[in-house]
C-alpha angles and dihedrals in degrees: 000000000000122000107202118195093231109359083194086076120099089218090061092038090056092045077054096064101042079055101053097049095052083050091054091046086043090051095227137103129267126170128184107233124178141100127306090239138025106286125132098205088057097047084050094056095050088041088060091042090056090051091053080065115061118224141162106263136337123220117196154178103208128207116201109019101203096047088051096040101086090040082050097055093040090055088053093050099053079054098259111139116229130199133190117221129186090345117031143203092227091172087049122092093241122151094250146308121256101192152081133319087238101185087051085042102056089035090060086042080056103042086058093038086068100046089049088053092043086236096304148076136054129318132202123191114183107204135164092236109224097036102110086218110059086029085060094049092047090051092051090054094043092057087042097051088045088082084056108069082170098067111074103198132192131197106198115178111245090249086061100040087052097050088049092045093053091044090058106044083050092052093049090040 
């Protein structure tokens, strides 16, 4: 089994067709669960639904560490193996983490961001605050920009970059 932050996004739906194919050539069964947008509540309950029912294993990209960390442990201590994909639980006691080094990752984004930007200009990063993986790629890139005094860079969250994005097509429509 395989709990995907948001199974609507093509990222996830490609990661479930990868899936699916190493299942096929494994000859076992592997099926994507979570919920149809990006909220954590929801990837915890079908986390725990999956749980409930017993499988072999469980792969996946958490949200919110510290809402799936106790799930997490209580998988791994009904013998379930558990392991973190993309985003990861590090202070759970899940099995491993198959992913990124996302503070490396965002510091070499931004690394090329400012050369693109021959050390100046301005600079918008569009994140979900509170996933690690994307916190951690944010920090990489902030100790990185911080050697470019030149580049003025915003995060805002994607509830805020929509709405600004909607404010200002409707202002130039």
């Amino acid at each position: 089994m395989f709990v995907a932050t948001n199974v609507n996004l093509p990222y996830w739906q490609e990661a479930q067709a990868g899936l699916t194919d190493a299942a096929k050539q494994m000859g076992v069964k592997a099926e994507l669960a979570g919920p149809d947008k990006f909220d954590p509540q929801e990837e915890l309950k079908a986390f725990q639904k999956v749980v409930e029912s017993k499988p072999a294993g469980i792969m996946i990209s958490v949200a919110r560490p510290e809402l799936l960390q106790d799930a997490i442990n209580t998988a791994i201590a009904q013998g379930i193996p558990v392991i973190t994909v993309d985003s990861d639980a590090p202070t759970s006691k899940r099995v491993m983490f198959v992913g990124t080094d996302n503070f490396r990752a965002g510091g070499e984004s931004a690394k090329r961001m400012a050369d693109l930007l021959k050390g100046t200009g301005q600079l918008v990063v569009i994140t979900i605050p509170g996933q690690l993986n994307l916190d951690e790629r944010a920090r990489g890139m902030n100790d990185v920009l911080k050697k470019y005094p030149g580049i003025n860079w915003h995060k805002p969250s994607m509830t805020t970059a929509i709405r600004e994005w909607r404010t200002t097509i409707f202002q130039h429509c």
